[in-house]
C-alpha positions in Angstrom: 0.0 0.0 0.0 2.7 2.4 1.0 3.1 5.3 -1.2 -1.3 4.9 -2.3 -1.6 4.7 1.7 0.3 7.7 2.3 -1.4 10.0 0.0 -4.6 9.1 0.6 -4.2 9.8 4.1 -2.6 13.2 3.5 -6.5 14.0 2.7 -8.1 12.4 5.2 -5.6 12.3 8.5 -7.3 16.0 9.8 -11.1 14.1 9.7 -9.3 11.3 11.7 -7.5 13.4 13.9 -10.5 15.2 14.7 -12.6 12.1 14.7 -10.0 10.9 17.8 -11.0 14.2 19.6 -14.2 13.8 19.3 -13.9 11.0 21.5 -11.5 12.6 24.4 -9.2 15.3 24.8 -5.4 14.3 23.8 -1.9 15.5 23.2 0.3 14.8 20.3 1.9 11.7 21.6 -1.4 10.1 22.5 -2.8 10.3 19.2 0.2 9.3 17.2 0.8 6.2 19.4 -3.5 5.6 19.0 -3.1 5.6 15.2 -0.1 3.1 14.8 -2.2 0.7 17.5 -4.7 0.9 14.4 -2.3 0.3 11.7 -1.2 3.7 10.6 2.5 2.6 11.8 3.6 4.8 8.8 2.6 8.1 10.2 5.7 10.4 11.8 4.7 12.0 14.9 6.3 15.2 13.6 2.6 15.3 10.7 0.5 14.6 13.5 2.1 17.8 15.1 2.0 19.7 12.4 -1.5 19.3 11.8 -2.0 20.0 15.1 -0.6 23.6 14.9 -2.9 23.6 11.7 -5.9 22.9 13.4 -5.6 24.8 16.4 -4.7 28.0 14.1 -8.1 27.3 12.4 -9.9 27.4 15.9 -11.1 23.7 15.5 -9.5 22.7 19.1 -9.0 24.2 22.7 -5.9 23.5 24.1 -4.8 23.4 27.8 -1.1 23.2 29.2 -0.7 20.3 31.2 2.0 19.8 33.8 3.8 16.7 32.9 6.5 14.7 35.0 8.7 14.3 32.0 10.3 17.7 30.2 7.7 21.1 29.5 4.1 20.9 29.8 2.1 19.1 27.7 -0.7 20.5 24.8 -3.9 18.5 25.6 -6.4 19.4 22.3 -10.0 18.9 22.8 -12.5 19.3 20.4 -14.8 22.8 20.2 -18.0 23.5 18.8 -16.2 25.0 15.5 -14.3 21.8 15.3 -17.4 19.3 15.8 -19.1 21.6 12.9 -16.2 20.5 10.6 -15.8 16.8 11.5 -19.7 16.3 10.6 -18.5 18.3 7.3 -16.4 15.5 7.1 -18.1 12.7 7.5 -20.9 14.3 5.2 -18.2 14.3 2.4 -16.7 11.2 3.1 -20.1 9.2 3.2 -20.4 11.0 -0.5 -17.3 10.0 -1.8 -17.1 6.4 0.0 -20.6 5.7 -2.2 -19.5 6.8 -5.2 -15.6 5.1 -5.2 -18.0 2.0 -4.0 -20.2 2.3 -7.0 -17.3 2.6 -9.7 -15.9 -0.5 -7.7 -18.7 -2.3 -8.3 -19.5 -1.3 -12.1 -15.6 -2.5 -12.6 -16.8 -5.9 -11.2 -19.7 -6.6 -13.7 -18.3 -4.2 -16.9 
């Protein structure tokens, strides 16, 4: 899959990211280390960052500083109402495109 993989999640990995935040409040480490649990073992920690600073520049996450026992404090990013908006955008547009890429699929089978 490798190089497909990695493009295709280049689109996707802010819906994901946001989809995780949904859930819970996390910092960079936690999310990076959630995705390679679920097979994304490709993915640097230094994208999840950057998208990160992406995100909470667009005002899609609240961030607190968090003491932590190891080194500076840590950036714990939780979801805000701005940021819920745009993941249902999301998975409004990836329903769309998951039908459709389904449908070609299955015209390829029986053309």
């Amino acid at each position: 899959m490798g190089k497909q993989l990695t493009e295709m999640l280049k689109g996707t990995l802010e819906g994901i990211v946001l989809a995780i935040l949904s859930g819970r409040s996390a910092y960079g480490y936690e999310i990076t280390a959630w995705l390679r649990r679920q097979g994304f073992s490709e993915i640097a920690e230094g994208t999840v960052y950057a998208l990160l600073v992406r995100i909470e520049q667009r005002g899609l996450v609240d961030v607190e500083k968090v003491p932590s026992e190891k080194g500076p404090p840590r950036k714990v990013f939780s979801l805000n109402a701005q940021g819920r908006a745009h993941l249902e955008e999301f998975w409004r547009t990836w329903g769309f495109l998951a039908k459709r890429i389904e449908r070609l699929r299955e015209a390829g089978k029986t053309g």
